[in-house]
C-alpha positions as CSV (number, residue, x, y, z in Angstrom):
1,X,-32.0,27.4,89.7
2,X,-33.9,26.9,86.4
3,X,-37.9,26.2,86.9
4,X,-40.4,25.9,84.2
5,X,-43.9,25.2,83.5
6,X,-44.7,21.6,82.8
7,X,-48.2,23.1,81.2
8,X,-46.4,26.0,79.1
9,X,-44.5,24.1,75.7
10,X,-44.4,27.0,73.6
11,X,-42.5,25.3,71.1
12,X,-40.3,22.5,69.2
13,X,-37.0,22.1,68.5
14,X,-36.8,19.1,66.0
15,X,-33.0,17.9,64.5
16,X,-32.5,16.0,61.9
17,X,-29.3,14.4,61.4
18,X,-27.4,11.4,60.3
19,X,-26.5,8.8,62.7
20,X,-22.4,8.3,62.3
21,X,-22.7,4.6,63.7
22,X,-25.4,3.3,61.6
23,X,-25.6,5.9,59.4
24,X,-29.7,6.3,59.1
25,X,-31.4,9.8,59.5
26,X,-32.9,10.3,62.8
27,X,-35.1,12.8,64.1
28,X,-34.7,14.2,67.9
29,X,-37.2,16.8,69.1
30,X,-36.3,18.8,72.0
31,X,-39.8,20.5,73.9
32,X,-39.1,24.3,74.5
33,X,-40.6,25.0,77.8
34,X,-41.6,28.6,79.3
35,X,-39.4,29.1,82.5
36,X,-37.9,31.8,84.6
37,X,-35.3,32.5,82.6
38,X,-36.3,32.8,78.2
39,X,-36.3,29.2,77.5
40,X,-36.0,25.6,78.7
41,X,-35.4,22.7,76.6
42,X,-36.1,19.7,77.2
43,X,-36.4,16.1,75.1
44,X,-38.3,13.5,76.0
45,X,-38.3,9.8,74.9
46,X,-39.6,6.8,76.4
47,X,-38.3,3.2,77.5
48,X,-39.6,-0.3,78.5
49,X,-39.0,-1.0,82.0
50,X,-38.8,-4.7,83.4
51,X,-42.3,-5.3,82.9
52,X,-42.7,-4.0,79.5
53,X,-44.4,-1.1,80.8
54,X,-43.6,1.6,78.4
55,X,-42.4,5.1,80.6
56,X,-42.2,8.3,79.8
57,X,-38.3,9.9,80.5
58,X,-37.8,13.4,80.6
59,X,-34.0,15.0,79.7
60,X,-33.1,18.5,80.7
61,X,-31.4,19.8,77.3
62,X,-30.4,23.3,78.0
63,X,-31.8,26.4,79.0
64,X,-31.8,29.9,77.2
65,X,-31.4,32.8,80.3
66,X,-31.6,35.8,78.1
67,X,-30.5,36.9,74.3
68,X,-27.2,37.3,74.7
69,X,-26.7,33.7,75.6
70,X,-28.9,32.5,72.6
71,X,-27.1,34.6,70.6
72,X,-23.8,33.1,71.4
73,X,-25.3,29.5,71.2
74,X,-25.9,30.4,67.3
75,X,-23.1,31.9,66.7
76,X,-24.3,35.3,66.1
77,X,-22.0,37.7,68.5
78,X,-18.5,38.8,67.5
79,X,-15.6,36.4,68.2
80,X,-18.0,33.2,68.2
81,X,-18.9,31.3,65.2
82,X,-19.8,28.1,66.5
83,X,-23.5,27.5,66.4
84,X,-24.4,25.0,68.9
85,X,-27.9,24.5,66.9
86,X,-26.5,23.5,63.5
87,X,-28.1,20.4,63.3
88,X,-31.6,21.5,64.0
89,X,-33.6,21.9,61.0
90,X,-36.9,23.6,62.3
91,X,-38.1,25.7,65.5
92,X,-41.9,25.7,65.8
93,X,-43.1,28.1,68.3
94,X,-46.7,28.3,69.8
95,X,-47.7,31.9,70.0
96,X,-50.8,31.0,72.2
97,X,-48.1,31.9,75.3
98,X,-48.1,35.4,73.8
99,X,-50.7,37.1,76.1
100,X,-48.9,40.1,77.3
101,X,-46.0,42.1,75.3
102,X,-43.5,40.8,77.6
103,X,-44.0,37.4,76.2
104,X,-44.5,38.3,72.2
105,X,-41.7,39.6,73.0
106,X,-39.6,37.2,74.4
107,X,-41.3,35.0,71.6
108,X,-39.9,37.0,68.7
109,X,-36.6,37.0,70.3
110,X,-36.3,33.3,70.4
111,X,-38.0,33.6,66.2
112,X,-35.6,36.4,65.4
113,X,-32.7,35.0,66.2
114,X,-32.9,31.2,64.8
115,X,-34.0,32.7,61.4
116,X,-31.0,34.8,61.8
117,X,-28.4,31.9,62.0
118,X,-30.3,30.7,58.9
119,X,-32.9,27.9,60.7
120,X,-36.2,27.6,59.1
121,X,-38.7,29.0,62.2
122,X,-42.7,28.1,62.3
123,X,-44.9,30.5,64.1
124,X,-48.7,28.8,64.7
125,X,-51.5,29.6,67.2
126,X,-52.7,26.1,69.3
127,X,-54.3,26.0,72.4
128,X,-52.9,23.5,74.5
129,X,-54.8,20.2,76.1
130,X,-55.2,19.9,79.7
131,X,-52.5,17.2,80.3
132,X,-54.0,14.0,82.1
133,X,-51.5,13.1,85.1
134,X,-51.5,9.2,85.9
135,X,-51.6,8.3,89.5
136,X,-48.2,6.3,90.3
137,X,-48.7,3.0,91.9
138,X,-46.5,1.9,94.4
C-alpha cells in the first residue's frame, strides 16, 4: 500500500505537450509527493460541480518504490529504452525535505536520474505554507 504525506510536495513534474485532438500546447503538472516508498505523483485539477462550486480533484499518477524502478521508467537500464517521462519538460524539486542524508539522498536520486535521461531538473530551497483545510459541509 502506497501512503504519502499530503504536507510533504517536494517537487513538480510539469509536461508540456501537444494536444492530438485540438492540436494546442497544454501544460499538465503532476505534484511529487514524499511517501513510503521514493516518490508519489500525483496531479491535481479542479471541476465545477452542480452548483458551480469550483472543487478541488486529486489523481493518483504513479509512484516511484526505489531507483531501479525509476530507472526503468526513463529508460535508463539495459534492454529498456522506452522512457515513460518523455513528454515532461521540467522536474522541480524542493530541497527543504532534505533534512537528514537519507533524504538528500533520495532527492539526488530522483535529480540524478531525470538529468540523466536528458530532462532539464530545478533544485530550489522553499519552505512550505501551512495548508488551510476547509471544513466540509454536509
Amino acid at each position: 500500500m502506497v501512503r504519502w504525506n499530503w504536507n510533504a510536495k517536494f517537487g513538480e513534474m510539469i509536461y508540456n505537450f501537444k494536444n492530438h485532438q485540438t492540436g494546442k500546447k497544454v501544460r499538465y503538472v503532476v505534484s511529487i509527493y514524499k511517501g513510503n516508498c521514493l516518490a508519489v505523483l500525483l496531479h491535481t485539477y479542479y471541476k465545477k460541480d452542480e452548483d458551480g462550486k469550483r472543487k478541488v480533484f486529486y489523481e493518483f499518477r504513479d509512484y516511484l518504490n526505489n531507483e531501479i524502478q525509476l530507472k526503468s521508467n526513463l529508460g535508463l537500464t539495459k534492454g529498456n529504452s522506452y522512457n515513460y517521462y518523455e513528454e515532461v519538460s521540467l522536474v522541480r524539486l524542493n530541497t527543504y525535505y532534505t533534512r537528514t542524508a537519507f533524504e538528500r539522498k533520495e532527492l539526488m536520486l530522483i535529480a540524478k536520474n531525470f538529468t540523466k535521461a536528458g530532462i532539464k531538473v530545478s533544485l530550489y530551497y522553499k519552505e512550505p505554507k501551512p495548508e488551510k483545510k476547509k471544513k466540509e459541509e454536509d
